[in-house]
LUMTIDREN-150019 format. One record per residue (C-alpha): residue in three letters; x, y, z; residue number from 0. Coordinates in steps of 0.001 Angstrom, whole numbers, plus 500000, padded with zeros to 6 digits. Each point is the difference from the previous one (the first is absolute). Layout:
{r ALA, {X, Y, Z}, NUM} ...
end
This chain:
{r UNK, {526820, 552596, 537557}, 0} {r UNK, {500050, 500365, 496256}, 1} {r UNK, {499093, 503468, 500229}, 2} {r UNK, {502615, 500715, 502763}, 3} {r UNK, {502783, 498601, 497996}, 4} {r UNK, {498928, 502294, 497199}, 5} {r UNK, {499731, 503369, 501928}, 6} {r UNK, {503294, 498963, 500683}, 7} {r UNK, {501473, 499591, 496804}, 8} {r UNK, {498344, 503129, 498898}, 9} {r UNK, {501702, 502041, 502833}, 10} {r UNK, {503869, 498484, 499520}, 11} {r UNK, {499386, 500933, 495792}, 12} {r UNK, {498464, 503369, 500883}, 13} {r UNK, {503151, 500920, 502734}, 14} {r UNK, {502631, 498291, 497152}, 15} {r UNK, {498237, 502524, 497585}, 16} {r UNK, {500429, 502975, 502151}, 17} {r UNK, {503523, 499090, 501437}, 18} {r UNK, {501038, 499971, 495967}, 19} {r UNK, {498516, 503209, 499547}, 20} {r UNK, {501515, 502231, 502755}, 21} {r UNK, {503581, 498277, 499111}, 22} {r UNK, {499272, 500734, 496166}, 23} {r UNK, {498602, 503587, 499618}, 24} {r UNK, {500769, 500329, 496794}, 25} {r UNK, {497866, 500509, 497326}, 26} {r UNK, {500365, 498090, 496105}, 27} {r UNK, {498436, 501268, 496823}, 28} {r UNK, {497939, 496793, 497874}, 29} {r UNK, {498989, 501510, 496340}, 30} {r UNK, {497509, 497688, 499030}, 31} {r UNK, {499617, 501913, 496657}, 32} {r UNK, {501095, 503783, 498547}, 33} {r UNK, {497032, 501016, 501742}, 34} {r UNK, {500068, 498224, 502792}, 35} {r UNK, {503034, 500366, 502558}, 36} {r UNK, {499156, 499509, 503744}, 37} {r UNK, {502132, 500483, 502211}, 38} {r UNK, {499823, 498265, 503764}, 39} {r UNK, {502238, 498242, 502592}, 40} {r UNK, {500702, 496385, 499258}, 41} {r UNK, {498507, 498534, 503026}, 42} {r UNK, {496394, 500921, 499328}, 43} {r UNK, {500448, 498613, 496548}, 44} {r UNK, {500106, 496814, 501893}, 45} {r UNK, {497957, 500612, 502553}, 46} {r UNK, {497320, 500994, 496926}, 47} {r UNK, {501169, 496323, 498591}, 48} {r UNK, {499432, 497783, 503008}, 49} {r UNK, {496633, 502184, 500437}, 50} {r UNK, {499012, 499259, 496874}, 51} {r UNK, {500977, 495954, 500411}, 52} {r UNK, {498332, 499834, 503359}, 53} {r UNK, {496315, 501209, 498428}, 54} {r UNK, {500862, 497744, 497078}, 55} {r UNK, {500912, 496938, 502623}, 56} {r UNK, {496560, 501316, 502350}, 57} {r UNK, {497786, 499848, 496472}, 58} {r UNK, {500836, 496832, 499030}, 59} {r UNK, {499731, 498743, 502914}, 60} {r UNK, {496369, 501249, 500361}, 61} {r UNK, {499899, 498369, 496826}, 62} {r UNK, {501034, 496356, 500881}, 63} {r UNK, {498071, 500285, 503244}, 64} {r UNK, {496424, 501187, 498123}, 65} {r UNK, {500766, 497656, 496769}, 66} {r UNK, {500173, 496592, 503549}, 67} {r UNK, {497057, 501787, 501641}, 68} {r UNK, {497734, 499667, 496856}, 69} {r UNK, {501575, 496466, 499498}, 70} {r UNK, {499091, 498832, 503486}, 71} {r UNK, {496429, 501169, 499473}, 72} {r UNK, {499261, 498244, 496680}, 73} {r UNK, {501700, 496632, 501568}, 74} {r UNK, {497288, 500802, 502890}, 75} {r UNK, {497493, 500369, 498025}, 76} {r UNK, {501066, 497279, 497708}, 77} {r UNK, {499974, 497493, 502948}, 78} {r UNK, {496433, 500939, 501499}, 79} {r UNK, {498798, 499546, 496446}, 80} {r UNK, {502059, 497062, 499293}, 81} {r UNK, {498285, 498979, 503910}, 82} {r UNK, {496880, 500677, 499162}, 83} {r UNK, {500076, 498041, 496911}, 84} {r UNK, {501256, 496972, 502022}, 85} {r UNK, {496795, 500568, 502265}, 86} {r UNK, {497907, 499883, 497268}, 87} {r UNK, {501160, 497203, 498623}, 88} {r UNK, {499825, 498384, 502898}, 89} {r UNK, {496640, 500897, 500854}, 90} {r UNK, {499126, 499041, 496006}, 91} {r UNK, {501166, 496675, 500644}, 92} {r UNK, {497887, 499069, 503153}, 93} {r UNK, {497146, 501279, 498159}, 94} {r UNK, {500645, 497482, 497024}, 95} {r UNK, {500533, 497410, 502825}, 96} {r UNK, {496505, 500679, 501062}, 97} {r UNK, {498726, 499954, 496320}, 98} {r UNK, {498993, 503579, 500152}, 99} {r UNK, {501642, 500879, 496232}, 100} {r UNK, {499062, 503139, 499039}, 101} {r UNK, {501262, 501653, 503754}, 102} {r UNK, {503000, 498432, 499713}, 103} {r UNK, {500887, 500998, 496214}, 104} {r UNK, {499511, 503230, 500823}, 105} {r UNK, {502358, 499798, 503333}, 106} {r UNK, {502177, 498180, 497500}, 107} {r UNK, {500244, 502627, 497270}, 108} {r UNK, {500671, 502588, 502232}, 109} {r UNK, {503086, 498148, 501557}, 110} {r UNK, {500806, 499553, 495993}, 111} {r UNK, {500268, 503434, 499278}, 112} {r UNK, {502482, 500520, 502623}, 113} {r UNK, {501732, 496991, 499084}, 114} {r UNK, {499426, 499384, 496134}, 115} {r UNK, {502879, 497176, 499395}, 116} {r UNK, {499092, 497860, 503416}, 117} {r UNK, {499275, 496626, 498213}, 118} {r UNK, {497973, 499052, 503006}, 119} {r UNK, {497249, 502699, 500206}, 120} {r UNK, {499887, 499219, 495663}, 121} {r UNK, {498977, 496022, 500920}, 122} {r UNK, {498145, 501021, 502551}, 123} {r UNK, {497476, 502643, 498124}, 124} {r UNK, {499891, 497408, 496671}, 125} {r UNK, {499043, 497432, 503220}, 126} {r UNK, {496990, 502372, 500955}, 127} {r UNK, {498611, 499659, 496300}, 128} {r UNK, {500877, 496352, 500212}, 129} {r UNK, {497770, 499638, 502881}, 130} {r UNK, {497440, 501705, 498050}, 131} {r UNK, {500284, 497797, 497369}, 132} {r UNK, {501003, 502613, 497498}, 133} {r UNK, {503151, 498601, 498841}, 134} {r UNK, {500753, 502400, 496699}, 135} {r UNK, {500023, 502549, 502948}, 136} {r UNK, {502574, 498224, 501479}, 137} {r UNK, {502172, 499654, 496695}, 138} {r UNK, {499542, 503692, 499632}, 139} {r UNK, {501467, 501046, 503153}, 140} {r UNK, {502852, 497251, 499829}, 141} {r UNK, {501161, 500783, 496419}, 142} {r UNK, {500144, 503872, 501430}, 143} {r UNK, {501907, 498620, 503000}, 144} {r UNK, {502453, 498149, 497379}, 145} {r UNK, {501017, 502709, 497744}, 146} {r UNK, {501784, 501685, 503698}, 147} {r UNK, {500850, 496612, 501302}, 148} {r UNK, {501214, 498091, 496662}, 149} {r UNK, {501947, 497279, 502002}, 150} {r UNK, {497621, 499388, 502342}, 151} {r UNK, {499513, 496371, 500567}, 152} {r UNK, {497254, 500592, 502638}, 153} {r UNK, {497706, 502270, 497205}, 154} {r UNK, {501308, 497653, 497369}, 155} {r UNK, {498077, 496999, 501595}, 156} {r UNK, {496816, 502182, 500821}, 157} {r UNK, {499430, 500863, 496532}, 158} {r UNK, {500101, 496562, 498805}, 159} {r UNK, {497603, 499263, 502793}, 160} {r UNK, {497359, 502571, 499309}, 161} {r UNK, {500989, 499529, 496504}, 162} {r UNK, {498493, 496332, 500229}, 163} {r UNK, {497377, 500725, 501662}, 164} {r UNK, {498607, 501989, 497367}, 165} {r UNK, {500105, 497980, 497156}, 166} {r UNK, {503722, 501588, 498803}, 167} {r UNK, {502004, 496949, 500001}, 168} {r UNK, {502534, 501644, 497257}, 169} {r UNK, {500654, 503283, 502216}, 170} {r UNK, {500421, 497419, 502842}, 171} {r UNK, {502278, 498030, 498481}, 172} {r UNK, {502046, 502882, 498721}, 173} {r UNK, {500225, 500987, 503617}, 174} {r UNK, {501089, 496812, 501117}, 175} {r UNK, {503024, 500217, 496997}, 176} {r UNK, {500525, 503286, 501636}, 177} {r UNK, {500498, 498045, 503383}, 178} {r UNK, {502572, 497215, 498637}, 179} {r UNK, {501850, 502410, 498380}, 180} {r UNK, {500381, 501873, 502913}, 181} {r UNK, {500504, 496662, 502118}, 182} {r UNK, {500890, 496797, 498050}, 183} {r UNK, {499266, 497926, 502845}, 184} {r UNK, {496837, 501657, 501150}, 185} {r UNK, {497373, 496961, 501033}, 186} {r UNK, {497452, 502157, 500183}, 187} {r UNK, {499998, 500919, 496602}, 188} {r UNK, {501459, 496899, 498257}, 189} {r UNK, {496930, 497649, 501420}, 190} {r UNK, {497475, 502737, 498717}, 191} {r UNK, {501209, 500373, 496707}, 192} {r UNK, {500462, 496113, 499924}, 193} {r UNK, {496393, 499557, 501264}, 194} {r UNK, {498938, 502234, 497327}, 195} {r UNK, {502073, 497552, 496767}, 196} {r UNK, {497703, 497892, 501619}, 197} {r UNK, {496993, 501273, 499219}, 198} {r UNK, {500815, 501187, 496319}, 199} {r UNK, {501171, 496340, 499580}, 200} {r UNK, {503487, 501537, 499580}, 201} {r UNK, {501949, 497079, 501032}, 202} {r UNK, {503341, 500846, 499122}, 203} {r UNK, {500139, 503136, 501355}, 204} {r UNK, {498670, 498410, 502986}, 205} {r UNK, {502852, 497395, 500122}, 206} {r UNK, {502488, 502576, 499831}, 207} {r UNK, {498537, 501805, 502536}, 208} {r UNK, {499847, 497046, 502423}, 209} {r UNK, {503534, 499749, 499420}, 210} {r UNK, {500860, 503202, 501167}, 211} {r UNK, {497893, 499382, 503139}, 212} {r UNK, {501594, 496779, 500594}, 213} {r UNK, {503278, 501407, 499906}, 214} {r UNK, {498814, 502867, 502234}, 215} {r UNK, {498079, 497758, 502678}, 216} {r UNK, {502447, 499068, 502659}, 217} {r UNK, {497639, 498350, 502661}, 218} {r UNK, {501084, 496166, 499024}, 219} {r UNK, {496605, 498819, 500443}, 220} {r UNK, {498499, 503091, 497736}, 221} {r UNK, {502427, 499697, 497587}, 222} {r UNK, {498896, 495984, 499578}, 223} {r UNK, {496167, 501007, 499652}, 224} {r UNK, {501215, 502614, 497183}, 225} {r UNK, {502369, 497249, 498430}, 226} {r UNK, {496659, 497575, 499538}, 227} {r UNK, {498309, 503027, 498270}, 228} {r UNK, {502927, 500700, 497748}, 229} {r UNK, {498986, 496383, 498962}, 230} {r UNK, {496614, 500374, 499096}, 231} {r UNK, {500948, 503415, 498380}, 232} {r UNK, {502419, 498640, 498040}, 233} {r UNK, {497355, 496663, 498938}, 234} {r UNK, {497221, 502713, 498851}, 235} {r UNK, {502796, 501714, 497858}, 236} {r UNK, {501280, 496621, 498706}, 237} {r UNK, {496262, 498810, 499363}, 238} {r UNK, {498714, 503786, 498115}, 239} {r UNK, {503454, 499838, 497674}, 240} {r UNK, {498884, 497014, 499067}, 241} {r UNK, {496250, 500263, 499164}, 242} {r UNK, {501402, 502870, 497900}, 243} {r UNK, {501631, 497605, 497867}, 244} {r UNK, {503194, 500966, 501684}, 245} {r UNK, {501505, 496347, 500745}, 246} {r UNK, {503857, 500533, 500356}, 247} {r UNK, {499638, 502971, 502306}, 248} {r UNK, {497339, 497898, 502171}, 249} {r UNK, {502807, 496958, 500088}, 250} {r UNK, {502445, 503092, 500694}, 251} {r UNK, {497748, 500497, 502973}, 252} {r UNK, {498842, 496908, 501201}, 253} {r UNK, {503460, 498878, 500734}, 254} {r UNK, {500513, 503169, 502043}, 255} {r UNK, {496648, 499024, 501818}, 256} {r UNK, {501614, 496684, 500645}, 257} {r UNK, {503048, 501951, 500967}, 258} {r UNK, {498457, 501532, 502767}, 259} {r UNK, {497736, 496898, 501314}, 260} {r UNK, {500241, 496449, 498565}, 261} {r UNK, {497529, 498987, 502120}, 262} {r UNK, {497407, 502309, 497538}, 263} {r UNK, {497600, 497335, 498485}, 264} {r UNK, {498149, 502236, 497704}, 265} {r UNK, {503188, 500964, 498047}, 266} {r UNK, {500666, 496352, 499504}, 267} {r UNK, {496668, 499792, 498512}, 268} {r UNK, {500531, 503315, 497530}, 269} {r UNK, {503533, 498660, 498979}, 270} {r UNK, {498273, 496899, 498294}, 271} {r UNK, {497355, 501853, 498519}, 272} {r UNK, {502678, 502789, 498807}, 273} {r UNK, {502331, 496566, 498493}, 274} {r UNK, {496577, 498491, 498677}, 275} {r UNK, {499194, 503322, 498470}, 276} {r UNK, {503405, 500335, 498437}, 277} {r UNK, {499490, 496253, 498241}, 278} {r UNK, {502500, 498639, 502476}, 279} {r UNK, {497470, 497002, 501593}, 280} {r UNK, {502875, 497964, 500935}, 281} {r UNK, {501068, 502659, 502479}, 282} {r UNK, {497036, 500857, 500904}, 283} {r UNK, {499062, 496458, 501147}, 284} {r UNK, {503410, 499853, 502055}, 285} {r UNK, {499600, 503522, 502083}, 286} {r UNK, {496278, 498657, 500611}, 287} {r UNK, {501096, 496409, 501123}, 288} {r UNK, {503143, 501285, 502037}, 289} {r UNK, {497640, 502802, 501863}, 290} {r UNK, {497844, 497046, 500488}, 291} {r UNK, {502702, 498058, 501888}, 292} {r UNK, {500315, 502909, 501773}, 293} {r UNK, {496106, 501372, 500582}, 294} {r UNK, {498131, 496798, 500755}, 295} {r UNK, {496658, 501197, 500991}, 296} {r UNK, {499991, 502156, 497544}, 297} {r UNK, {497068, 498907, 497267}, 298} {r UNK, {500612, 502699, 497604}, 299} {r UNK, {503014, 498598, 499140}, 300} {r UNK, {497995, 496887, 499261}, 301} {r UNK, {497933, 501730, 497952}, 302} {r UNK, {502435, 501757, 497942}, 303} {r UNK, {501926, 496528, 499398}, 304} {r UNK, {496611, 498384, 499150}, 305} {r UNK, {498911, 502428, 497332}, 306} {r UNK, {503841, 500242, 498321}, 307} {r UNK, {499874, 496256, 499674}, 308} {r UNK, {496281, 499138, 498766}, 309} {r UNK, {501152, 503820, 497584}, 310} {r UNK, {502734, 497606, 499230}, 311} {r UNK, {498151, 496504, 499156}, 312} {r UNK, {501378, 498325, 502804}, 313} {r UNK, {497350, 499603, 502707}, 314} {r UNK, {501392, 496663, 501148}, 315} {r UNK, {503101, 502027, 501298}, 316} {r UNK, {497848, 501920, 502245}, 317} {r UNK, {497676, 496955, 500983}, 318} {r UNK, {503255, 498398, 501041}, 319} {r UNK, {501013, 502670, 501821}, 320} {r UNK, {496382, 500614, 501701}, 321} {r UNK, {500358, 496314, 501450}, 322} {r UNK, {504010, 499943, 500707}, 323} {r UNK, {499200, 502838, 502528}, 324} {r UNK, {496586, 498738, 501309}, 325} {r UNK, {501742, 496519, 500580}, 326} {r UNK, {502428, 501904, 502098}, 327} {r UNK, {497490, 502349, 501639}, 328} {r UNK, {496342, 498136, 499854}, 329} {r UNK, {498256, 502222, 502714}, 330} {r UNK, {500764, 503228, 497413}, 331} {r UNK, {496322, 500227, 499278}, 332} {r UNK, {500667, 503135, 498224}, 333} {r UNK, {501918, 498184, 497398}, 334} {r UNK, {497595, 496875, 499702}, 335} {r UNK, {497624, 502858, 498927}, 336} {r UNK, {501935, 501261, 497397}, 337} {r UNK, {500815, 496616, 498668}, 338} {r UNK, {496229, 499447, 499874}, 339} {r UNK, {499918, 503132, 497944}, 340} {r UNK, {502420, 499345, 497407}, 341} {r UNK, {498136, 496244, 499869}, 342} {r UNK, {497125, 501884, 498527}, 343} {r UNK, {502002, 502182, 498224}, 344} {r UNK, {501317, 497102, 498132}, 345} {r UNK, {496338, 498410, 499834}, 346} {r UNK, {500986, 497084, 502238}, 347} {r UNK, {497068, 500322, 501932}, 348} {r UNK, {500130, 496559, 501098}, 349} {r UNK, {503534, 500583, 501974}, 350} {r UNK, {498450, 503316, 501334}, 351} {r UNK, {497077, 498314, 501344}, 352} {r UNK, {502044, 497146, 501724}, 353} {r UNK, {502109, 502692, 501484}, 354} {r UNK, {497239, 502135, 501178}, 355} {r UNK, {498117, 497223, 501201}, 356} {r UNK, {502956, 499102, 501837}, 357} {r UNK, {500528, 503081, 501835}, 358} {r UNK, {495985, 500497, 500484}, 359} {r UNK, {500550, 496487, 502234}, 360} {r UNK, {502761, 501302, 501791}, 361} {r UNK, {497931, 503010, 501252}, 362} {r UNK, {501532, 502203, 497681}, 363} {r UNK, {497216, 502592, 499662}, 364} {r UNK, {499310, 503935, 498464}, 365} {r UNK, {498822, 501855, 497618}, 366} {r UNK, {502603, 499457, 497834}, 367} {r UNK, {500062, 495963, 499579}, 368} {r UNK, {496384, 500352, 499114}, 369} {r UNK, {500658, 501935, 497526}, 370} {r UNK, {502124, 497868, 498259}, 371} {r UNK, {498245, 497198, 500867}, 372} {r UNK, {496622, 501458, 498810}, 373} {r UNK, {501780, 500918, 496711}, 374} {r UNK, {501142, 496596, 499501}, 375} {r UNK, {496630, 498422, 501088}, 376} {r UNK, {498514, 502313, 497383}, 377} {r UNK, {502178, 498571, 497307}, 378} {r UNK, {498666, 496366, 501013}, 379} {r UNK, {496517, 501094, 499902}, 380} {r UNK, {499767, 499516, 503842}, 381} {r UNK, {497659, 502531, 502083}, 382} {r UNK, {500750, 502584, 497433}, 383} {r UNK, {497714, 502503, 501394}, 384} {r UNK, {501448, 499998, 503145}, 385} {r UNK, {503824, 500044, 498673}, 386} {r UNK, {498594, 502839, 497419}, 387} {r UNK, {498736, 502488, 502893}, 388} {r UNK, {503179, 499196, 501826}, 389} {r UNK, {501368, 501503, 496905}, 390} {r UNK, {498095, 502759, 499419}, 391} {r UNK, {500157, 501253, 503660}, 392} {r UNK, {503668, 499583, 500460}, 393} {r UNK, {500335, 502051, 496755}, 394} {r UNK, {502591, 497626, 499077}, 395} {r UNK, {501408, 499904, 496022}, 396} {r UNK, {500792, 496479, 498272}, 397} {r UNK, {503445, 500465, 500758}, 398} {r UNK, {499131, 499568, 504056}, 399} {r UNK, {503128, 502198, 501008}, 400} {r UNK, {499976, 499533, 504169}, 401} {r UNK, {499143, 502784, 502148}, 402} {r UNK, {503026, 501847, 502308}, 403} {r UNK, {499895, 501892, 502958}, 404} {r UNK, {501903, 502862, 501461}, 405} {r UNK, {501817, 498812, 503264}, 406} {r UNK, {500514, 503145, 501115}, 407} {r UNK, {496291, 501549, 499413}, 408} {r UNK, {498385, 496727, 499435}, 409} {r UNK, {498195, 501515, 496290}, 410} {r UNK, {499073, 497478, 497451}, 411} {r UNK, {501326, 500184, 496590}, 412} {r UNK, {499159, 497963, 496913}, 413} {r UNK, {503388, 499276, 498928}, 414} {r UNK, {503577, 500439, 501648}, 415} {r UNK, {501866, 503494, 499166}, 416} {r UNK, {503386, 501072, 501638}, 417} {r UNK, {498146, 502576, 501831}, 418} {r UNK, {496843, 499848, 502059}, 419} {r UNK, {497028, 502175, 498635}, 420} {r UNK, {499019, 501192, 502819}, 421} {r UNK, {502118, 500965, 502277}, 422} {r UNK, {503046, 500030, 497868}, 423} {r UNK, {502757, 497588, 501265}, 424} {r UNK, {501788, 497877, 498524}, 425} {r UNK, {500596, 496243, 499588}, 426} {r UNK, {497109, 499781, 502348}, 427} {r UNK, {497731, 498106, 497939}, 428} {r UNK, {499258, 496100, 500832}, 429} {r UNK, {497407, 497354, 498665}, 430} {r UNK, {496992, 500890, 501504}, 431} {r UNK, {498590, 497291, 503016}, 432} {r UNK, {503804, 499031, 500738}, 433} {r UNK, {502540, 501044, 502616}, 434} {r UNK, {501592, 502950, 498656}, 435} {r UNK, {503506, 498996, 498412}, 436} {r UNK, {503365, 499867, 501874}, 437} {r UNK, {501117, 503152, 499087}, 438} {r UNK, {504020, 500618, 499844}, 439} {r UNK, {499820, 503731, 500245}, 440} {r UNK, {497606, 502345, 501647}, 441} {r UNK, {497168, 501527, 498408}, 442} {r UNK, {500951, 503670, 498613}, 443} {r UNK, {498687, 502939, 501648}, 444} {r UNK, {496870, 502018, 499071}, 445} {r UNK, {500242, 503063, 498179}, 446} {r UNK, {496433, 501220, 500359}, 447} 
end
């Protein structure tokens, strides 16, 4: 039809052209310079000028037409390569599914080639050295991925993967920056980098970080787990600042520990040694006897109190004490124990025995009366050699300190510490061979 409509055209501009030249015979002379004058009728002058646009019109067109051709077969080229690569990627994948690496790294890095900046096929071929176990490999290919991806968060978080897995904790966390800077809010990346404060005892750094991922967590009862941790975070911080002599920041962040959870008994605990420590006993005594009020199963409170008082020549405060709170709670065998103790402390081995004795009849039986009862049968002369190899197989010092015990993990530890040992919660730690204590809060969460 095109061509019809054409012809057409053609014929009605070829008749106009010849109906102007019969009714214009005439002829006109063009000098184009001195030496060149032509001389011809006007009509074919623009009959020679339409001519002349037509071929130009018929060229370029030729032109536009071959320039789209040429197009059109790169795009389908581009597309069965860009295809293919999609096959082979796909192919690479179920290979890696079934474990067989080296097949599907090299379906993998064929679908790369054809696809150089797909983040995807970059995870996936540092995956295939992962499986491997090779994971500088992996690093390799990720940091090439990176420099044509740099705000990928999906190569980002690879890298500090593989990165950790070979030993490179610093490149990993530099990814992870990488990540947060990228996404502030990034969980992911926050709780790594956190995790890894952890391990390099970094605690402030790890506090902040836990801030960021509280603010970040919006599932209520997420965000509430992440809130305890900020606790313990914050106590570890409090606690290093002040082993390093630090004592104003640690009462700087103690208070924002108690901020965040009142109900954190180890902070009461480091806020008297941090006022004791400073020279301000007074204080000290009051935070410990308040917290006490407030944590009464808790022993190392006891403990504290009884060592600031006998530090402080007044053991009859804390023998008062001792019996004002076993007169109001005489089945707490945990603290007729520890008054037993601090009657041999004091040498009254007399009132130790009696007590002992006491509970002994009352069927109050472990390893850790006869301890102290061996001990103060020792100091009477009385089967010594049995009380001594009760000693010497308990491993116990002349100070007696009670034994605790994790309530989470149910590990043993000599003496009580904000933190477990072993498996690394906190305010978990009860006298040993008694009901774990009432606890206000819930344990903190395991890092590792």
């Amino acid at each position: 039809m095109y061509t019809k409509i054409l012809l057409i055209f053609i014929i009605l501009i070829l008749s106009a052209f010849f109906y102007l030249h019969t009714m214009n015979p005439g002829s006109l002379t063009y000098t184009v310079s001195a030496a060149s004058i032509y001389e011809m009728p006007p009509t074919m002058l623009l009959f020679v000028g339409f001519f002349a646009g037509v071929v130009i019109a018929v060229l370029n067109s030729l032109l536009v037409d071959a320039r789209r051709a040429w197009l059109e077969m790169q795009s389908r080229k581009e597309k069965k390569l860009l295809a293919q690569a999609d096959e082979n990627y796909r192919k690479g994948t179920e290979l890696l599914v079934k474990g067989e690496t080296a097949g599907a790294r090299e379906l993998i890095e064929k679908a790369l080639k054809a696809k150089p900046s797909e983040t995807g096929m970059i995870i996936s071929l540092s995956e295939t050295y992962m499986r491997e176990n090779r994971p500088s490999e992996a690093v390799k290919v990720l940091e090439g991925g990176f420099l044509g991806n740099s705000s990928s968060i999906g190569i980002l978080n690879s890298l500090a993967r593989c990165a950790a897995d070979s030993g490179d904790i610093m490149r990993a966390t530099k990814a992870l920056e990488e990540v947060v800077k990228l996404d502030p809010r990034n969980l992911y990346a926050l709780r790594r980098l956190r995790d890894f404060r952890v391990k390099e005892s970094l605690w402030s750094d790890a506090a902040d970080l836990q801030k960021k991922i509280v603010d970040s967590e919006k599932d209520e009862t997420s965000r509430k787990k992440e809130k305890r941790l900020l606790t313990g975070l914050l106590f570890e911080s409090a606690s290093r600042a002040c082993s390093d002599g630090k004592l104003s920041d640690a009462l700087i962040k103690l208070k924002e520990v108690l901020r965040n959870d009142d109900a954190f008994m180890p902070a009461h605990v480091l806020l008297g040694d941090v006022l004791a420590r400073q020279g301000n006993i007074l204080n000290a005594i009051k935070v410990w006897e308040k917290a006490r009020v407030k944590f009464p199963k808790s022993e190392a409170l006891m403990l504290r109190l009884e060592d600031i008082y006998i530090s402080e020549s007044a053991p009859e405060r804390i023998l008062e004490k001792y019996k004002k709170e076993i007169h109001a709670n005489p089945t707490d065998y945990n603290l007729r124990l520890l008054l037993a103790r601090l009657y041999l402390r004091l040498e009254m081995v007399d009132n130790a025995i009696e007590e002992l004795e006491a509970m002994a009849n009352e069927g109050v039986e472990g390893y850790y009366h006869s301890v102290l009862l061996g001990e103060a049968y020792l100091r009477r002369k009385q089967s010594g050699k049995a009380a001594h190899l009760f000693q010497k197989a308990l491993g116990m010092d002349r100070e007696f300190s009670p034994a605790f015990a994790c309530s989470s993990c149910s590990a043993s530890a000599q003496a009580w510490a904000p933190r477990c040992p072993s498996c690394g919660e906190w305010n978990s730690l009860a006298m040993k061979g008694s009901p774990p204590p009432a606890r206000v809060s819930s344990a903190q969460r395991k890092l590792f």
